[in-house]
N, C-alpha and C positions, 0 to 999 in steps of 0.2 A: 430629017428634022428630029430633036433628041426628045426624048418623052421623060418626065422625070416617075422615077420607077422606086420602092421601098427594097434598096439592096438586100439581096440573099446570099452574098458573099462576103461585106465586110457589114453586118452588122453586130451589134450587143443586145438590144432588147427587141426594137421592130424593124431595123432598118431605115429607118426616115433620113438621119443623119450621113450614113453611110450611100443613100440615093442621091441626095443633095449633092453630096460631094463627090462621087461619078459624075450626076449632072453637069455641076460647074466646071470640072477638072481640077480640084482641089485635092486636097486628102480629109478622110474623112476623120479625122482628129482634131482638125481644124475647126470643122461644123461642130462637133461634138462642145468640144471648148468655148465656142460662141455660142451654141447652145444652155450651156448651163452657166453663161453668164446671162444671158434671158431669165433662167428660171427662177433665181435668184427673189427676182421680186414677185413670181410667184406668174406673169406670163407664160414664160417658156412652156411648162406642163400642158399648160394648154391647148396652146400651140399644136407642139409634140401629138397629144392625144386626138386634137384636131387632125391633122396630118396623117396620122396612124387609121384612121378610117377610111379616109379622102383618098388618099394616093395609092393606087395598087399598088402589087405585089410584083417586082421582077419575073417571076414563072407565068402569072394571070396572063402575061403580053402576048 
């Protein structure tokens, strides 16, 4: 079963993004791009900083 995890290989700032799109099988460019079409109206960040708490850390596993 997949665990969604805060990547320690393709991220930029915490990883979130870069988890996401390990998880899904996507690239994580993608998320990032839909991502900051979220943040736009000021969601996303939240989100993001949500997330960044919540979801461990790839190494924690």
């Amino acid at each position: 079963m997949k665990k969604l995890y805060r990547s320690t290989k393709s991220r930029m700032l915490a990883g979130v993004c870069g988890g996401i799109g390990e998880f899904l099988g996507i690239d994580p460019n993608i998320v990032r791009l839909l991502w900051i079409a979220l943040s736009l109206p000021g969601a996303g960040i939240l989100l993001y900083a949500a997330a960044w708490l919540i979801v461990p850390e790839e190494s924690a596993a």
